[in-house]
Backbone as numpy.savetxt, mean C-alpha at the origin, in Angstrom:
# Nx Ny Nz CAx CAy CAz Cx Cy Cz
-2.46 22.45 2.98 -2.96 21.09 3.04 -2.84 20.58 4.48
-3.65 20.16 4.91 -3.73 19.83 6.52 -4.11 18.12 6.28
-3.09 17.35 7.27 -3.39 15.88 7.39 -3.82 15.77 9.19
-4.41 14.96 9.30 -4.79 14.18 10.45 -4.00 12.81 10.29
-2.72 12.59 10.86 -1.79 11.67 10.90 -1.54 11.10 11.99
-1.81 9.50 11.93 -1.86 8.66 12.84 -0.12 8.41 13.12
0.38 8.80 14.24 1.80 8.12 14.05 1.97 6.97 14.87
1.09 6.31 14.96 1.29 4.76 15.68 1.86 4.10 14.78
2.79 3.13 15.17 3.71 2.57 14.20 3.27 1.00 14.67
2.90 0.09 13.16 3.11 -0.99 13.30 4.05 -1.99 12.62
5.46 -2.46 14.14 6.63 -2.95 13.07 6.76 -4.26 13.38
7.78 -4.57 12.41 7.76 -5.97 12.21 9.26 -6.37 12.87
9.41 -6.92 13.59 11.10 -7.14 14.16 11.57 -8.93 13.85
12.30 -9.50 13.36 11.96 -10.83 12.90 10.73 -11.28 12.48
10.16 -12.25 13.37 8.89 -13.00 13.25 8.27 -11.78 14.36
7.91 -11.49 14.61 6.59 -10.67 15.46 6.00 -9.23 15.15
5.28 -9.61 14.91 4.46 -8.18 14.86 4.19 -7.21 15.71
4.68 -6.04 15.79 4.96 -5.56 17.48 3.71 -4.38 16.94
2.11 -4.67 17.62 1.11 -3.19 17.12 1.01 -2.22 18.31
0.84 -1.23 17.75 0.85 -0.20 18.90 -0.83 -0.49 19.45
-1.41 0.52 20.72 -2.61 0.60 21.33 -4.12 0.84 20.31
-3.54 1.38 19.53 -4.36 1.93 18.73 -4.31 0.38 17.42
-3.51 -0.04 17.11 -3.36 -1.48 16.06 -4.59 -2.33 17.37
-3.75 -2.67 18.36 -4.81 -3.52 19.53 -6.47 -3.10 19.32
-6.76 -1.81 19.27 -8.29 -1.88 18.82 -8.97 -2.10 17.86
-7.90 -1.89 16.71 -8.62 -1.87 15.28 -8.73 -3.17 15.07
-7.34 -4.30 15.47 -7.15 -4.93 15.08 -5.85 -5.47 14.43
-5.63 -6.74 14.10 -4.05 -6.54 13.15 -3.81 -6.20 12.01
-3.02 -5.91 11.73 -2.43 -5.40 10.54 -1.81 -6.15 9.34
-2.74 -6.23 8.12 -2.40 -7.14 6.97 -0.32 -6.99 6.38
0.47 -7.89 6.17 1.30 -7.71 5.32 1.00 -7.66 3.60
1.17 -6.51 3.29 1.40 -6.13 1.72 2.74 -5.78 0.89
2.71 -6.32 -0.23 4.23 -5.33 -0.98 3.59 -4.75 -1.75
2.52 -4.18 -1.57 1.72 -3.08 -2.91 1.26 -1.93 -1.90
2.07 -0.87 -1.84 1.39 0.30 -1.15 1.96 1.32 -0.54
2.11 2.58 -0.59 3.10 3.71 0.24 2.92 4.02 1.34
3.68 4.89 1.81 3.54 5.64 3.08 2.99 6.48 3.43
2.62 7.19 4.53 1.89 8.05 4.85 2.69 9.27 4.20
1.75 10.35 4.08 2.24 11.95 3.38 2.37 11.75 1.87
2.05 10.34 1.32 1.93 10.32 -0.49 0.70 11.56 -0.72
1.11 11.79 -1.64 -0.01 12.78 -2.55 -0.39 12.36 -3.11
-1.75 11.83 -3.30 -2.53 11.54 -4.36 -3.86 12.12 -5.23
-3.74 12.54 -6.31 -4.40 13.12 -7.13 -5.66 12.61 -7.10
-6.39 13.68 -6.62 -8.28 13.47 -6.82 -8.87 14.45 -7.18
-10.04 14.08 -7.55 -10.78 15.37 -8.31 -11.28 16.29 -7.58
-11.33 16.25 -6.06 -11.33 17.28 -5.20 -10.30 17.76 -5.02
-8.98 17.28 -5.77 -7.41 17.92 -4.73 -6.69 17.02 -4.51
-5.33 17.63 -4.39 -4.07 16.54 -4.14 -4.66 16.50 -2.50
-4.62 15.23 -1.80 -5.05 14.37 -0.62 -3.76 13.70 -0.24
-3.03 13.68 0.75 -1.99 12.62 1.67 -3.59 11.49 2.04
-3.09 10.77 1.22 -3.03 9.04 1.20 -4.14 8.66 2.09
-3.08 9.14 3.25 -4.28 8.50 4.53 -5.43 9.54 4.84
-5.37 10.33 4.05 -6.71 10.86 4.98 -7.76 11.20 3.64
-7.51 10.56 2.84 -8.58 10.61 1.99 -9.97 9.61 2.04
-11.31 10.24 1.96 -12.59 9.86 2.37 -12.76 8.70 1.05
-12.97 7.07 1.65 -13.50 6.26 0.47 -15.15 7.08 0.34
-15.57 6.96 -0.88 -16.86 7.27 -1.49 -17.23 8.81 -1.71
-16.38 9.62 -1.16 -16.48 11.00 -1.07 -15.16 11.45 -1.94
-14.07 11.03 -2.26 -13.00 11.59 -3.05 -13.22 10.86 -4.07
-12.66 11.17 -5.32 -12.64 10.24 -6.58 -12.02 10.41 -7.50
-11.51 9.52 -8.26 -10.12 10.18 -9.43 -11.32 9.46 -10.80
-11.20 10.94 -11.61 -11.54 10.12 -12.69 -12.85 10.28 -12.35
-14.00 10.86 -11.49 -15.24 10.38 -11.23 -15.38 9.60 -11.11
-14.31 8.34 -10.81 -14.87 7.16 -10.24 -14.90 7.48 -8.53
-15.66 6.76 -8.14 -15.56 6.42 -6.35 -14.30 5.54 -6.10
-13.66 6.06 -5.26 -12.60 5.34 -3.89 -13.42 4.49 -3.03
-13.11 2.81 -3.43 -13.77 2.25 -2.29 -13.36 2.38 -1.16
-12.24 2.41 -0.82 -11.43 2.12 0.42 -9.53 2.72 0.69
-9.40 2.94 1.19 -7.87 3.09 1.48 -7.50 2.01 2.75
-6.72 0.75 2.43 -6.13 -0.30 2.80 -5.18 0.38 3.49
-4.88 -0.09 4.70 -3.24 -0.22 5.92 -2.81 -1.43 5.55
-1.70 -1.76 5.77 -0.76 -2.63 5.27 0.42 -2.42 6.22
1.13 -3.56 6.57 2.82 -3.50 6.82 3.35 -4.08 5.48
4.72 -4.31 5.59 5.88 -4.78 4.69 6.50 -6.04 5.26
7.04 -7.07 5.02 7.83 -7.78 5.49 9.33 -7.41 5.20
9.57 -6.54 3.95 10.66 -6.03 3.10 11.19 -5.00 4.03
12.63 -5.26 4.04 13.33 -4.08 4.91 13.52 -2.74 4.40
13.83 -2.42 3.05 13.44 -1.39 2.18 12.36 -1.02 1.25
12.26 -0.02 1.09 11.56 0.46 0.22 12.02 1.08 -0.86
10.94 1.69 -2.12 11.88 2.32 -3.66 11.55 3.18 -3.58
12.60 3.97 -3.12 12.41 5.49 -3.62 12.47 6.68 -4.89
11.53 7.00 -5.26 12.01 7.55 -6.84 12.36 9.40 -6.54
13.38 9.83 -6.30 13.85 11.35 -6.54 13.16 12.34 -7.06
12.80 13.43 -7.05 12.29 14.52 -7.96 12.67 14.37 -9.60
12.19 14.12 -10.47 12.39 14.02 -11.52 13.45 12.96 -12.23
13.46 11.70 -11.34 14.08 10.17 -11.50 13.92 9.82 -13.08
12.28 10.48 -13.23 11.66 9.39 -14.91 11.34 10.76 -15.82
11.70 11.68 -15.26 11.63 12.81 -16.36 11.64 14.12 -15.58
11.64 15.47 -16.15 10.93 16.18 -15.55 9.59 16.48 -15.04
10.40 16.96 -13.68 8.83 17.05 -12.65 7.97 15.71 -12.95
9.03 14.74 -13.01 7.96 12.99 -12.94 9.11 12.33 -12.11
8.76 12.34 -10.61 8.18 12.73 -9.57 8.19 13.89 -9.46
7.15 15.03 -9.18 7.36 16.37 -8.49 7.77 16.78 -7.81
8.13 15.29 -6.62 8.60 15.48 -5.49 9.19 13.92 -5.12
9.85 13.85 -3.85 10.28 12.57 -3.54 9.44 11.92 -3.77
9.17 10.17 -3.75 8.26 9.51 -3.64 8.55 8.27 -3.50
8.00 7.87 -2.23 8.48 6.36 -1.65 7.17 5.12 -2.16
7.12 4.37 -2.26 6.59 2.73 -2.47 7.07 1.86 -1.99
6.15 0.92 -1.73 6.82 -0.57 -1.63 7.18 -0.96 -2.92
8.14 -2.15 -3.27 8.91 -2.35 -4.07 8.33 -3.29 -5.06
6.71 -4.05 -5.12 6.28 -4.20 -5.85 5.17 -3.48 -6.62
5.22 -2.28 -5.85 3.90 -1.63 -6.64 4.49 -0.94 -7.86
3.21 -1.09 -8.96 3.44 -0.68 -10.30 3.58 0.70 -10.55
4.53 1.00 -11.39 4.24 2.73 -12.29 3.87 2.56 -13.41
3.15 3.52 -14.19 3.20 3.64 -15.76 4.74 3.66 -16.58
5.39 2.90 -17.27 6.63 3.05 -17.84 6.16 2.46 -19.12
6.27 3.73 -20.41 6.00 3.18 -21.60 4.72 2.56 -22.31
3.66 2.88 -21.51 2.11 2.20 -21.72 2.32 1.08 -21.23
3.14 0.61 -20.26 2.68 -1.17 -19.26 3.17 -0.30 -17.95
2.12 -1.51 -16.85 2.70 -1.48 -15.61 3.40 -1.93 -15.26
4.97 -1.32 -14.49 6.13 -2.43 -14.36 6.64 -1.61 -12.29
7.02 -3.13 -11.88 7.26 -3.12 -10.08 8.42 -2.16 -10.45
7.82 -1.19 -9.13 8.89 -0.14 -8.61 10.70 -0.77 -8.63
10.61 -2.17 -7.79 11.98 -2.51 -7.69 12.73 -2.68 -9.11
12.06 -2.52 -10.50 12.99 -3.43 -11.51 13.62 -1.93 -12.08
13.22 -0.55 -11.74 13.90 0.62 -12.07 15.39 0.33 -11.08
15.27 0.09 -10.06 16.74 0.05 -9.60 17.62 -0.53 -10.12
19.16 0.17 -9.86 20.19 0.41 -10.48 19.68 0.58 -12.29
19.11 0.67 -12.46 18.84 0.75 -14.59 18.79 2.66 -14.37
17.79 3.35 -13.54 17.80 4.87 -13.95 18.03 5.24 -12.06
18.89 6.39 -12.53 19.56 7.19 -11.84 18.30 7.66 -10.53
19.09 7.77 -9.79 18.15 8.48 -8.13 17.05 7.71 -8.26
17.16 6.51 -8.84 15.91 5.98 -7.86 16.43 4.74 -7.05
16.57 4.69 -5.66 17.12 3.72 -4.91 16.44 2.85 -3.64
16.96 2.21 -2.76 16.46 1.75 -1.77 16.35 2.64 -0.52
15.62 2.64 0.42 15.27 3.53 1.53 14.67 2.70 2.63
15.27 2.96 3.80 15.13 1.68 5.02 13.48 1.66 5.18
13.05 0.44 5.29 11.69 0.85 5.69 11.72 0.15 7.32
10.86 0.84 8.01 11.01 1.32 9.56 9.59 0.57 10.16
8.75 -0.38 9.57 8.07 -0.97 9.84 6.15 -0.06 10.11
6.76 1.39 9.79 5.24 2.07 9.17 3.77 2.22 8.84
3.00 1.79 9.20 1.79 1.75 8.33 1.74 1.68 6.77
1.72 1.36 5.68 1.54 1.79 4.55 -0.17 1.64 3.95
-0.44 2.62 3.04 -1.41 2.52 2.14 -2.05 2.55 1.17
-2.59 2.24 0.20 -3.28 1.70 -1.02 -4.59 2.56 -1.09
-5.03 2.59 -2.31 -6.37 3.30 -2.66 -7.24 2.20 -3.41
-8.03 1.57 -2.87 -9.24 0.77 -3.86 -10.11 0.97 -4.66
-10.26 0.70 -5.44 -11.54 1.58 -6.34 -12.12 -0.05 -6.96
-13.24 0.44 -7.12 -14.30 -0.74 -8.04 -13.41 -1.73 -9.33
-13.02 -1.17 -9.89 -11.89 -1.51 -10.64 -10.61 -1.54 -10.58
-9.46 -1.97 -11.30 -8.12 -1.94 -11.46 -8.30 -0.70 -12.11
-7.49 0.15 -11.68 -7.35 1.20 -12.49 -6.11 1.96 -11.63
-5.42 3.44 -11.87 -4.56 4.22 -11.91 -4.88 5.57 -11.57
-3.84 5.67 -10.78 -3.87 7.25 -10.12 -2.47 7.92 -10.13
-2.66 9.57 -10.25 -1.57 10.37 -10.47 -0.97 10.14 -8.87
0.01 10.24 -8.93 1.17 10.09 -7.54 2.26 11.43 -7.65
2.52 12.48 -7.40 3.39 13.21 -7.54 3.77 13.45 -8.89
3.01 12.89 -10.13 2.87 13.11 -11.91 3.48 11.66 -12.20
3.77 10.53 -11.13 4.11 9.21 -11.57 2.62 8.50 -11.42
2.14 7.91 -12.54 1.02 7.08 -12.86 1.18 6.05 -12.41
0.15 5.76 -11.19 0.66 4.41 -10.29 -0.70 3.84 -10.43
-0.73 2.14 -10.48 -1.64 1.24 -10.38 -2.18 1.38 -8.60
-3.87 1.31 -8.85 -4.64 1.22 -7.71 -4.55 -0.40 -7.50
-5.07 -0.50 -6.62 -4.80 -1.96 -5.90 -5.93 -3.02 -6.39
-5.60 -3.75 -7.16 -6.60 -5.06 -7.99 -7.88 -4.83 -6.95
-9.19 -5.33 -7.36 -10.11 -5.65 -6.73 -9.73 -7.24 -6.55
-9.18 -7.63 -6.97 -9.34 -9.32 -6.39 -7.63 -9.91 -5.57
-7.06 -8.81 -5.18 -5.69 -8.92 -4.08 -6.65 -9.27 -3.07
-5.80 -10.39 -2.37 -6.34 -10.31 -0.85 -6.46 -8.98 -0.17
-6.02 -8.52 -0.31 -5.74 -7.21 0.73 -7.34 -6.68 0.50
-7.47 -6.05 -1.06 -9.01 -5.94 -0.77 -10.21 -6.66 -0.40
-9.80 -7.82 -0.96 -11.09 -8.80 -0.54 -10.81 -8.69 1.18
-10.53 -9.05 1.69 -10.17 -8.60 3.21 -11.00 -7.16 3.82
-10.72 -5.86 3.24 -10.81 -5.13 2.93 -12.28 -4.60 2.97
-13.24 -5.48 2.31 -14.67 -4.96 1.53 -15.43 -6.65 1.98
-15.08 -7.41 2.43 -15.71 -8.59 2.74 -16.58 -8.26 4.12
-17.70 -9.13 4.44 -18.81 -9.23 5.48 -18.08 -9.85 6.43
-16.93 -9.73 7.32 -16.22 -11.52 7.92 -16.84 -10.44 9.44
-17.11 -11.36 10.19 -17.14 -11.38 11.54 -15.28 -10.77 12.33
-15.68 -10.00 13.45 -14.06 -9.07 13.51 -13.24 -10.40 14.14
-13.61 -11.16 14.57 -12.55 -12.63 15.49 -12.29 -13.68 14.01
-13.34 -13.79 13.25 -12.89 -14.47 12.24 -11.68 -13.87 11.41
-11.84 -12.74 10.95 -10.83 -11.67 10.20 -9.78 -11.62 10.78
-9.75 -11.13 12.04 -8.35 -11.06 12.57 -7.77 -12.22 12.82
-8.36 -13.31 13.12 -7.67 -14.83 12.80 -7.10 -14.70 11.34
-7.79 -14.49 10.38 -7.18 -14.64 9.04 -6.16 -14.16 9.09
-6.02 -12.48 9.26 -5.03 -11.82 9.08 -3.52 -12.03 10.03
-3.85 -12.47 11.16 -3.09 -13.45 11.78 -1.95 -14.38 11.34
-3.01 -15.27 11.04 -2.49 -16.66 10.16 -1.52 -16.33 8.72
-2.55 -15.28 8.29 -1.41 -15.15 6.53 -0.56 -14.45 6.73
-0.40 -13.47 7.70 0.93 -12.40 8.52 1.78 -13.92 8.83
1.30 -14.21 9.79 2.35 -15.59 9.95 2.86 -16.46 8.74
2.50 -16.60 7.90 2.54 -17.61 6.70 3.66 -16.56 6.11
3.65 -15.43 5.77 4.36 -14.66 5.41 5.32 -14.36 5.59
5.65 -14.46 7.29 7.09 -14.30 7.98 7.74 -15.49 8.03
7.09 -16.43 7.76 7.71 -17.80 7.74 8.03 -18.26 6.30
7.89 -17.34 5.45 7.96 -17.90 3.83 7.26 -19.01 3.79
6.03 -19.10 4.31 5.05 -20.20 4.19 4.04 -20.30 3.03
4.77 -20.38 1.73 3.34 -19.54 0.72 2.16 -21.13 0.09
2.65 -21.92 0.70 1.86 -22.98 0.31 0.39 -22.39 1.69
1.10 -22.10 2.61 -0.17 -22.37 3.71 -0.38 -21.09 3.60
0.01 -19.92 3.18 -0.74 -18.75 2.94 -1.70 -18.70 1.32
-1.27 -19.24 1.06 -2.11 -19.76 -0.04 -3.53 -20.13 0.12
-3.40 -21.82 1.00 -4.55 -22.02 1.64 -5.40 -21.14 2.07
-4.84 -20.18 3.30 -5.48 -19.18 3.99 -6.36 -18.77 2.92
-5.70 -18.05 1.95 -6.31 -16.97 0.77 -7.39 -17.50 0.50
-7.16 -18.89 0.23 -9.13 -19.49 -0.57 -9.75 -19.51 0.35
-9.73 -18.65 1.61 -11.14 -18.78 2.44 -11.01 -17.02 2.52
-10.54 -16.36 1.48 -10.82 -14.76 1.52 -11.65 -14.65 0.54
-12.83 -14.12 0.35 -13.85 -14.26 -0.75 -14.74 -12.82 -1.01
């Protein structure tokens, strides 16, 4: 399995967003708590794919199309790590890191990575280092295999995608993403709120 891995790191140190050369061209970088790290495996019908280098519209789970694979930071200093076989055998196959609100399959509902801690064994906290993280979009809400843990794809109607798949002009967008990064580090959720109703 061969990745093409970006290791520019975009971190968060208090309030500032510190982006590397490569963040400066693309642009800034949305805060999310829904999404992993680079080197996740994710199950597609062409092949297990690391995360980031899987093609939106060309890979697909399920025969559905991948709209997009979302970058994201964290504001959260850790992350949940689930162990090789945390929720059963070979469920994880292998390590497997998340942010601490993204969902697994537990029992036919989706429930946040963080509410397994301390309740089942080896699955714990893990420093998060301010990283890139990423998400898989698809047309729908729907679910993808993760290392044999059944993880929720990222809502079509999260900011992150609408952001994501929207027409915005690149100075308008990165103002947005700006502003709700800021709203975020400031526990500002009334005025990140605001922000949101002009993401469409």
């Amino acid at each position: 399995m061969s990745a093409n891995v970006d290791d520019n790191q975009h971190n968060i140190r208090g309030e500032t967003l510190i982006m590397s050369s490569a963040a400066t061209r693309t642009g800034p970088i949305p805060i999310s708590p829904i999404c992993f790290p680079k080197h996740t495996i994710v199950a597609t019908d062409q092949g297990k794919i690391f995360i980031e280098n899987i093609i939106p519209n060309y890979h697909t789970i399920d025969n559905k199309p991948i709209v997009a694979i979302t970058k994201t930071t964290s504001i959260d200093t850790h992350l949940v790590c689930f162990e090789k076989d945390a929720m059963g055998l070979n469920c994880p196959s292998s390590k497997t890191i998340m942010s601490k609100d993204h969902k697994i399959m537990y029992k036919g509902k989706f429930i946040e990575a963080y509410k397994f801690l301390g309740r089942v064994a080896n699955i714990h906290k893990i420093e998060y280092n301010g990283e890139i993280l990423y998400n898989v979009l698809m047309h729908d809400y729907y679910k993808m295999n993760v290392n044999n843990l059944i993880c929720e794809t990222l809502h079509p109607d999260n900011i992150i995608s609408k952001l994501c798949t929207g027409n915005y002009e690149k100075e308008y967008k990165n103002n947005l993403i700006i502003t709700m990064n800021d709203c975020m580090l400031k526990n500002d959720y009334a005025g990140y709120k605001k922000i949101a109703s002009r993401v469409f």
